[in-house]
Every structure is written in structure tokens, then in C-alpha cells.
N, C-alpha and C positions, 0 to 999 in steps of 0.2 A: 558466574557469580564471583565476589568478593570471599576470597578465601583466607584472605592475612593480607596485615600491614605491617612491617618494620619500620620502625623512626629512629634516626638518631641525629642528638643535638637540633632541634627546629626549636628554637623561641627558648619558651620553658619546658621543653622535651629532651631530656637529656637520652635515653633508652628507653623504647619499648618496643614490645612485639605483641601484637593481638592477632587471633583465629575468628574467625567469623563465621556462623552458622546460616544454614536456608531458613527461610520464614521472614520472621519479624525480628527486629534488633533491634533496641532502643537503647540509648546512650543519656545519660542524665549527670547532673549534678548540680549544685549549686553556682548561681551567675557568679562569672569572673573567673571558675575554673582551669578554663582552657578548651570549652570543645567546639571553638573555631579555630583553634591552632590544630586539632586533630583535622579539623575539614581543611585546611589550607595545607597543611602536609596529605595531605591526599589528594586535592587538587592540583599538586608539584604533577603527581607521575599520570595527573592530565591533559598535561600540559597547560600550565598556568603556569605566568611570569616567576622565572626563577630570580626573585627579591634577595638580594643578600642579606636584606634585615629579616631574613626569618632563620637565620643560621642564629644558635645560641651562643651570647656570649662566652669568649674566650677561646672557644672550635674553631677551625680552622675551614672547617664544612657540614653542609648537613645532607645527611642521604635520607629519601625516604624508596622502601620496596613494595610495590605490592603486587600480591600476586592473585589471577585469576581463572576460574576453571570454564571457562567459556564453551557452550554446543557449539557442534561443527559446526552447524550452517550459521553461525554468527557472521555477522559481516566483519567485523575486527580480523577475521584470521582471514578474510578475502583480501581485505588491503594488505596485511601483510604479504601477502604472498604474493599481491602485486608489486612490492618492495623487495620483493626477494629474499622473505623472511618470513619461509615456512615453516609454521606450528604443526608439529606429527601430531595424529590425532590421540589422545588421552594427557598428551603433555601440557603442562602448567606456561603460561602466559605472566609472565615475569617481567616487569616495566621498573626498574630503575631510574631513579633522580638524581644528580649531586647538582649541589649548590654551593659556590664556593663562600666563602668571606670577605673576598677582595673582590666578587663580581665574575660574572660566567657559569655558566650552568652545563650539564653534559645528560643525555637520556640514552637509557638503552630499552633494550624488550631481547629479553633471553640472550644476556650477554653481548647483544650484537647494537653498537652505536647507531643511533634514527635521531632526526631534529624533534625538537619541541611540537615542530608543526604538524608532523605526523601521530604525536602523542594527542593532539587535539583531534586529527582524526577519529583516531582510534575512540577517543571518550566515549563520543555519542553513541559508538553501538555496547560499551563495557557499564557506564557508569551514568545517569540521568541522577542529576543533584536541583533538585527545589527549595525554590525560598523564593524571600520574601524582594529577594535583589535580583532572581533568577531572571536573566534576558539570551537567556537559550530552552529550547528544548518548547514546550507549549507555550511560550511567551515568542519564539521567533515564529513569526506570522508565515516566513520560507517552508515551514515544515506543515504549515496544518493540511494542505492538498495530501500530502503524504500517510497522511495520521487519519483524516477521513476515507482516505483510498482502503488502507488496511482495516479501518472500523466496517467496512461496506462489502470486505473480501472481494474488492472490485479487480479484473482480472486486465491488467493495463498492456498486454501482452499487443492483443490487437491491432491500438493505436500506435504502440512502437513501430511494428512489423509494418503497418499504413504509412508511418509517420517516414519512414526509412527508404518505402520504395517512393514517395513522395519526391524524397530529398535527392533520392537519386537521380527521379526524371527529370528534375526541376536542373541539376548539376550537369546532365547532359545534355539538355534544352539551351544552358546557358553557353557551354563551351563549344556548341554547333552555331549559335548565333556568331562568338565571338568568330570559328571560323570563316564562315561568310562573310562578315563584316572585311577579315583581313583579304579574305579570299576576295571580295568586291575589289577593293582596293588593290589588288593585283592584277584581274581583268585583261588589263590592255597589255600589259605585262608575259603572258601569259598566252594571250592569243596570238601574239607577235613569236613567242621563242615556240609557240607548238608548228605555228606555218615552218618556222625557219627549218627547226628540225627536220619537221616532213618533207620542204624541199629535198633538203640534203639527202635525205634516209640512209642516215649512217648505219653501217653492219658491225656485228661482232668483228675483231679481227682486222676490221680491214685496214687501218692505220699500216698496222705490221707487214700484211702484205705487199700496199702499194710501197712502203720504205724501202723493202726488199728486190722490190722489180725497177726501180726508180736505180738503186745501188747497182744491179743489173746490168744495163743498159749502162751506165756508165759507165763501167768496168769495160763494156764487148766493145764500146767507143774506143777506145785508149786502145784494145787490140784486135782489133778489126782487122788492121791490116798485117799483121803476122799470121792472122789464120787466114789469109787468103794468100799469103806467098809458102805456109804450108802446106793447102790444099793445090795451089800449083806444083809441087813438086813432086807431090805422091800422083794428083790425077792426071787423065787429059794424055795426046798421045804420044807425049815426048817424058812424062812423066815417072818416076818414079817404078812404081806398079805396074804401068804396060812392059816397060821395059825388064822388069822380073819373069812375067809373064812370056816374052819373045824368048826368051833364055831358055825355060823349062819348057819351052815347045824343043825348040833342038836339044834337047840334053834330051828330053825323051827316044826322041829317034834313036842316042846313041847311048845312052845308057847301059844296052844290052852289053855292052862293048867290053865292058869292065863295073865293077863292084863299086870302087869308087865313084864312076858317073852317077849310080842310080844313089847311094849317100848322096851326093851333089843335090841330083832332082828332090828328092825328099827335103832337106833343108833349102832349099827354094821355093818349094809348097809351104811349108809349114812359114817362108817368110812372106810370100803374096797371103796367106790367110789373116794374122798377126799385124799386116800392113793395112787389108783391108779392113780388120775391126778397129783401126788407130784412126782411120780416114771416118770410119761411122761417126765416130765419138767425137773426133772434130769437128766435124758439120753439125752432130745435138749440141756440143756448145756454141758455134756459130749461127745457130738457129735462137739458142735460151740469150744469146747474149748479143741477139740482134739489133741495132741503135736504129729504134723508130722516133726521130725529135718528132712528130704530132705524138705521138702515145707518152712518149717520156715528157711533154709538155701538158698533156692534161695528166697525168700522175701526180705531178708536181700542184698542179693547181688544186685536184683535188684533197693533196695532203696539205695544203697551205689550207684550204676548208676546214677540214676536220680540225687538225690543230688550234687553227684559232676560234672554234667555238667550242673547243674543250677549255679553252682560257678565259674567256667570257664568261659562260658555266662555272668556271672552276673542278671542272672536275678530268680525268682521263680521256682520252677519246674515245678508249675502250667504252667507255660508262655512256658515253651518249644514247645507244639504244635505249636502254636501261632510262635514262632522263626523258629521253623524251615517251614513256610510257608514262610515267610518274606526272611529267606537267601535262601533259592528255588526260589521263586519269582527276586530277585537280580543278583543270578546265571544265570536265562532264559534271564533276561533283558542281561548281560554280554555277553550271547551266542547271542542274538537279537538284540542287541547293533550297530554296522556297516550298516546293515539294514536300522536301524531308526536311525540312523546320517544321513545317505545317504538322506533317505526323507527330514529330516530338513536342510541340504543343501541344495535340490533342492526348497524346498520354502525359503529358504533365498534367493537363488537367482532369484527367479521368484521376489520377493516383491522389490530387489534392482532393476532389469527391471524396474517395474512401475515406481520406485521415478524415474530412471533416465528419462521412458519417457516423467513422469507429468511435470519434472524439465525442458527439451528439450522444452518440448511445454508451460512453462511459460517464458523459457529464447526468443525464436523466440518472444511472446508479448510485451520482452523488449524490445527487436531489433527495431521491428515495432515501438515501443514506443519511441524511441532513436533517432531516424531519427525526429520523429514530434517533438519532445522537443528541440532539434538541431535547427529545421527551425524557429521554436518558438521564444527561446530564440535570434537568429540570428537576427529576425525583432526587436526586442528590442533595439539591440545594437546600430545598425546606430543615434537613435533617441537621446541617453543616450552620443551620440559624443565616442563614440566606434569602430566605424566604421570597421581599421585595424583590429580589431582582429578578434578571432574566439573560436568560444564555441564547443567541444561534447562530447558527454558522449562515456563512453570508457565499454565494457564489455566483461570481460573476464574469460575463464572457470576457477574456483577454484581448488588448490588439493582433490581429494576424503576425507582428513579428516578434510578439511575445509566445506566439506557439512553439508547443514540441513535443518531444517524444510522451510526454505524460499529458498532450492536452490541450484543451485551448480555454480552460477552467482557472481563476480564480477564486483561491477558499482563504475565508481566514475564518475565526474566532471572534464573535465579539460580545459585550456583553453588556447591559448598562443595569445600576445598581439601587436604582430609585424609580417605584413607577412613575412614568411621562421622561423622564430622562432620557436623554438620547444615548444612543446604543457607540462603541467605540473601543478602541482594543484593548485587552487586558490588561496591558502593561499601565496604561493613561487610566484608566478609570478607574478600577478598585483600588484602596488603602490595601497598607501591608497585609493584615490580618484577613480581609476580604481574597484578598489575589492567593493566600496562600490555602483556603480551602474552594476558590475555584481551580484552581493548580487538582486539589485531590480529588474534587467531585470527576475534571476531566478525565485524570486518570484511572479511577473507578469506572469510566462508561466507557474507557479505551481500552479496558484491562484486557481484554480480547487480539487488543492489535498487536502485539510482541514486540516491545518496543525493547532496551536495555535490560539484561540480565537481573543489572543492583540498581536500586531507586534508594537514592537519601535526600529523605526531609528533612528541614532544616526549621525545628521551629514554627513547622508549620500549624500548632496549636497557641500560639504565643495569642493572647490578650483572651483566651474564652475558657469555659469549666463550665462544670456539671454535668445536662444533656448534649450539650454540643461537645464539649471534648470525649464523653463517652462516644458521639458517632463517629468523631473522627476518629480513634483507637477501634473503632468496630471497622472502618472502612479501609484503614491501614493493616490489618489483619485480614482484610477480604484482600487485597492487593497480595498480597504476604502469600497466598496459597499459590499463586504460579510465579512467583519472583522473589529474586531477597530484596528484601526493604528494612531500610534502615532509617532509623530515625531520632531527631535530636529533640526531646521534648522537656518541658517543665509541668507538663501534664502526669498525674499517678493515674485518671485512667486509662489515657493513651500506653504509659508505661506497663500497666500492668496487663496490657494486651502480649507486650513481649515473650517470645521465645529464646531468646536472650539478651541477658541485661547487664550491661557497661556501665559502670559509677567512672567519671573524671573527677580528679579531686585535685585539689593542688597542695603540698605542703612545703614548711621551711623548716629548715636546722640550724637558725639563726645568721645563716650565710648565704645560701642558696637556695631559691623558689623553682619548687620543680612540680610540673604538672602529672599525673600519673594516672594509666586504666586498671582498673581491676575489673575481672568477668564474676558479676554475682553469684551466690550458689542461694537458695530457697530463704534459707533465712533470713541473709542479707538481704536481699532482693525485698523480703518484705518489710525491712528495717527501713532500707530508702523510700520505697513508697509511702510509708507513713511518716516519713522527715519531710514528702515533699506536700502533706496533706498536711502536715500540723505546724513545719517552720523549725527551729532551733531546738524544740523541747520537742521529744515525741513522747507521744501518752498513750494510755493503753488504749483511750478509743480511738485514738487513729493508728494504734498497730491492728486492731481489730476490723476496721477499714476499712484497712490494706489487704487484711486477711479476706476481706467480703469482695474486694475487687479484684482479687488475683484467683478468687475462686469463680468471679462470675466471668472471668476471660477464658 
């Protein structure tokens, strides 16, 4: 709820500060006052066009504050918090305006700077203002599906959760189709580089390896023949090693001879041993580094393969395995492709069934719901001096790509005001005075739906008295028991429905005209109700009146 407003400088507002109570609040005074300058400074911090002509003369700006005490599960503190401007729960909701004098406007909500556009957010779930201009709130035809969903407690849970795995199959339907299409388009593409690959059947690794045996081979070319005029030397039987060998046969013999011989034989053994393992290791590299031109000729060819449909590809040669699983893989899907379209078809259209029949059986709740809102609103009417007319809600199937998550319903509102007159939306067919108590009849048979915390009417008793404005001050007080409502009337019986009561008055000091509120206390209160039953002169029978109508509220 509305729990205070601060003004300063707006128009003829120079300072004020007003408290606001739960219930009913009526605001009065005499025409010309000012208490559209009080709704238009509180329209600022709802984000309404910040006008520099409503800054008061010779200020340089005008601020207005208000502050509000909003239930958690308000939607106002959800957006916020989607803003990143979270309200702790018992703390005050504090919206800030400056308007400057030269032009430019700034808004905050608890200190912290937000555009205007979010302040219009925010309104609809803080603040619902009726009148006779009002083209939001049960005059925008966008919201009635909304406003009979809530009247019906209709539980729209279903069709979301329908509507969503709907959306889903239908997004995955679509981007398997797209695949195939591009994947058709690639086909020949595709069969051509999977053969190629499979020819080839390139291995992990193997790039590296042939590079290496390739390098090889060239290398044992270049000295081929040093290790064969090595291995001439050590083997064979003029060689090297035999010749060691012939030695330490006679040094054997004689060895015994002397100390020295057998030293001698020992480091002769130890050099035929030493020679022979020199002679192994030369023949395994003469073996690894053997120059085969057919082997080192398809080496070559085969790494001229690889390489160059790693370059085609674009990718490693290492990765060709690896690719050619991947366009296999692609190819199978292409050849398997119609298959599994056809499934994702058929749960597309299984999941569009559901929404449609979640949507069926939440539209038949509005129906239900239509009829009681109808009879609803209809009892209201007669009381409100409405009588001739007629109210009902109108619902009608959408095109399929107007569906969504709430539905495939159209609702509006409509009403017409003369019998045989044709029926048409509220805004076009009733006069001011008419629209403003079908505005209240609606919201007396919505009062169930929990719409905005504060409701202010605007004159919505303007042109009627006696029994009619007695219902409407009874109806506005039946609204009053679960919301604050505020309201701006020139009705004493609507007023003296009040729970509290605001006199705007305006006065001058010869220099300056300044608008001003004052909060009634008992006396007063009953002084203005009998100024607004009797005119300029109050008399005692309309203080007495007054006294009979603040006693029968």
C-alpha cells in the first residue's frame, strides 16, 4: 500500500508531506483546488512524462517521494529483483522523482537510479488509478484474459508446462530438418571424402612414423658404405678380430711362461669381446639404416597421401582418423535422417495435442468463469443507475500464431449501454460518467482477483447523487476491506464512507497561490461534508446531514 507522499515545488505545491492509511481515503475539496496536481505528482513516481511545466514557478526543480509497504509476493519486488534491486523483506519501497526546470527528469527506488520505464513497470502492480481518461488497467483489452484467469482461480500452470515442451519439440523438429536439408546438400560431398578416407585408412601416428623411417633410409644411404669397409675390417678372415683371436691362441700356450704373457692374453680377451659387441651394433644399425628404394619409394608416396588430404581437409594428418569417423558418422545420420525426422514429427505433434488440450480445458474454465463474472458484474449495475445496459465478456479462439503460453483464448470486456445497441469496448461506448462506474462495478466483482495493493479513483462519482452515489461510497468501501482505496470525490456520501479524509484547499497571501492537504480530525470532517451538501453557506441542516451520513457509514 501507499504509505506517504512527499512533494515539493510541483505547480502550486510548494511543501507537503502526507501519511496514508488502509481502507478507504477520500480526498475532497472544492473545484480548482488542485487535487489533479496531487494525482499528477504522484503519477511522476509512476513513471509518467516528467513535464517541466509542472515544476513550480521560480524552483529550479521538483521532487516528488513515495513510499510503499508492499506484500512479499508482490510482483513489484520480483522485477526488482530482476533489476538487481532487491527489497529485504519488511523494508519500505521508496520511488523517487526529480524533474528538473530546464528539462530532464532522474528516478530512483531506494536510493538506487532506474529509468522511467521501469517505474511504469513497476505501477501496475503498486498503484491502479481510474478515471474517466483511464486507458490502462480494465480499459486495456491486453489485460482482461489476465483479470478473468484470476476471477476463475484458473490454474494456467498446465498449459505453460504443455506450451513449453510443445516449443521445444517443435525447435528441435526444426533444426533436424535444417540439418538434413544442409546435410542433403552435402551428400555427394560426403560420400566421395568417406570412400577417399577408407581407401587410404589412415592410422594414429602413422605420419610420424613413416617421416622417421623415410629420414632412415636416407641417412643408412649416405653411409652405407663406411659401414661396410667397417665391417670389412673387423670381420671375415684377414680381418681385424680373427686376427685377435690367432694372437691369443699362442699367447695361450705361452703364457704360463711369465706373468706378463697371461696380462697380455687377458687384455686380448677382453679386446676380441668389446670388438665383438662393436661388430653387433654395427650390423643393427646396418640393418635399421638399410636403403630399400621400393620401401623408401612407397614411404614416400604414402606420406605424400596423407599429407595432402590432411590439406584438403584442413586439418592434421594426425586428425584424419578422427575425420574420417566424424563424416561416416554424418553420412549414417544422412542415410538415417527421414527416419528420425519422422519421429521428431510425431512427438511434435503429440506435444501440440497436449497444449491444445491443456488450452481447451483452461478456455471451457473461462467460459464457466464468464458466465459468473457476467451475473456479477450485472448485479452491480442496477445499483450504480445502470440499469439499461449490459456487460459480457467475449471469448474467442486466437489464430494458432497468436498462441502461447497462457492459451489460445481471446477475452476482452465489452459492454453496450442501450438496449438493442450493439455491444463494444469500454473505452468507445460509455460516456465519462458511465465508464467510471463500469470501471467500479468491474472491480467489485474482481475484488477476489488481487490486483494492485492502492486503487485511486478519480471522480469516479462525478455527474450523479443521492442513491447512486450512496452505492458507489458503499461499493468503494466494500473494495476498501482488502485494499487501500483512495479516492477523489465531490460526493458527501461517497466521502463520508471514508476512513480518512484529506481536504485540498488552495490559498493566497496576496503574492503566492499555494495548494495545500490537511488530514481531517471528526469535526472537521464533518464540517466539509456539510460545505459539500449545502455549497458556500453551511447550515445547520446540513451539518446535521452530515452528522446522519458519517453515522450511517
Amino acid at each position: 500500500m501507499l504509505t506517504a507522499l512527499s512533494i515539493r515545488d510541483v505547480v502550486l505545491i510548494e511543501a507537503l508531506d502526507l501519511d496514508f492509511h488502509a481502507g478507504l481515503g477520500v480526498l475532497t475539496g472544492e473545484t480548482g483546488a488542485g487535487k489533479s496536481i496531487l494525482l499528477d505528482a504522484l503519477g511522476l513516481t509512476l513513471g509518467a512524462r516528467g513535464d517541466s511545466g509542472l515544476v513550480r514557478a521560480g524552483a529550479a526543480q521538483a521532487v516528488v517521494t513515495a513510499s510503499f509497504d508492499p506484500p512479499a509476493d508482490n510482483a513489484a519486488l520480483a522485477m526488482l529483483a530482476d533489476n538487481g534491486l532487491a527489497v529485504a523483506p519488511g523494508e519500505a519501497l521508496i520511488v523517487r522523482r526529480v524533474v528538473k526546470a530546464d528539462g530532464g527528469s532522474r528516478a530512483f527506488v531506494n536510493d538506487q537510479p532506474v529509468s522511467a520505464g521501469l517505474l511504469r513497470e513497476l505501477s501496475g502492480a503498486l498503484v491502479e488509478i481510474h478515471g474517466q481518461h483511464d486507458d490502462r488497467g480494465l480499459l486495456d483489452a491486453r489485460g482482461h484474459r489476465a483479470l478473468l484467469d484470476a476471477f476463475a482461480n484458473a490454474d494456467g500452470a498446465a498449459v505453460a508446462a504443455a506450451w513449453r515442451d510443445w516449443q521445444a519439440a517443435a525447435a528441435t523438429l526444426a533444426e533436424a530438418r535444417a540439418e538434413q536439408e544442409n546435410a542433403d546438400r552435402d551428400r555427394e560431398y560426403l560420400e566421395h571424402a568417406v570412400a577417399e578416407l577408407t581407401a587410404l585408412a589412415p592410422q594414429p601416428g602413422e605420419e610420424e612414423e613413416l617421416a622417421e623411417r623415410r629420414a632412415a633410409m636416407q641417412r643408412g644411404e649416405k653411409i652405407a658404405g663406411d659401414l661396410q669397409a667397417i665391417a670389412d675390417l673387423l670381420d671375415g678372415s684377414e680381418g681385424g678380430l680373427a686376427r685377435l683371436r690367432q694372437a691369443a691362441r699362442i699367447l695361450d700356450r705361452v703364457s704360463g711362461d711369465h706373468e706378463a704373457l697371461a696380462e697380455a692374453l687377458a687384455a686380448i680377451d677382453r679386446a676380441i669381446i668389446e670388438g665383438a659387441q662393436a661388430q653387433d651394433r654395427i650390423d643393427a644399425a646396418a640393418n635399421a639404416l638399410a636403403f630399400d628404394p621400393a620401401r623408401l619409394d612407397a614411404d614416400e608416396a604414402r606420406l605424400f597421401d596423407l599429407r595432402g588430404l590432411a590439406r584438403k581437409h584442413r586439418v592434421q594428418p594426425d586428425d584424419l582418423p578422427a575425420l574420417a569417423i566424424e563424416l561416416a558418422a554424418r553420412l549414417n545420420r544422412i542415410t538415417g535422417g527421414a527416419k528420425g525426422i519422422a519421429t521428431l514429427e510425431a512427438n511434435a505433434a503429440r506435444a501440440r495435442d497436449a497444449y491444445i488440450a491443456a488450452a481447451d480445458a483452461l478456455g471451457a474454465t473461462r467460459r464457466e468463469a464468464a458466465g459468473r463474472l457476467d451475473a456479477a458484474v450485472a448485479a452491480e449495475l442496477v445499483p450504480l443507475k445502470l440499469d439499461a445496459a449490459r456487460f459480457r465478456t467475449v471469448i474467442a479462439p486466437l489464430p494458432e500464431a497468436q498462441w502461447s503460453a497462457a492459451g489460445h483464448d481471446r477475452v476482452t470486456f465489452e459492454i453496450a449501454t442501450n438496449p438493442g445497441a450493439p455491444f463494444g469496448p469500454l473505452a468507445k461506448i460509455a460516456s465519462g460518467g458511465e465508464l467510471s462506474r463500469f470501471i467500479l462495478a468491474l472491480k467489485v466483482a474482481l475484488a477476489a482477483e488481487g490486483g494492485a495493493a492502492t486503487m485511486i479513483f478519480d471522480e469516479i462519482d462525478r455527474g450523479v447523487g443521492g442513491a447512486v452515489a450512496s452505492a458507489i461510497g458503499e461499493r468503494l468501501a466494500r473494495l476498501a476491506q482488502g485494499a487501500q482505496v483512495l479516492v477523489v470525490t465531490h460526493s458527501p456520501q461517497v466521502a463520508a464512507r471514508g476512513r480518512q479524509h484529506l481536504l485540498i484547499a488552495k490559498s493566497h497571501d496576496g503574492i503566492v497561490t499555494r495548494t495545500g492537504v490537511a488530514a481531517l480530525d471528526e469535526t472537521a470532517r464533518r464540517e466539509e461534508i456539510a460545505r459539500m451538501l449545502s455549497g458556500a453557506t453551511i447550515t445547520d441542516e446540513a451539518r446535521a446531514q452530515a452528522e446522519r451520513l458519517l453515522d450511517a457509514a
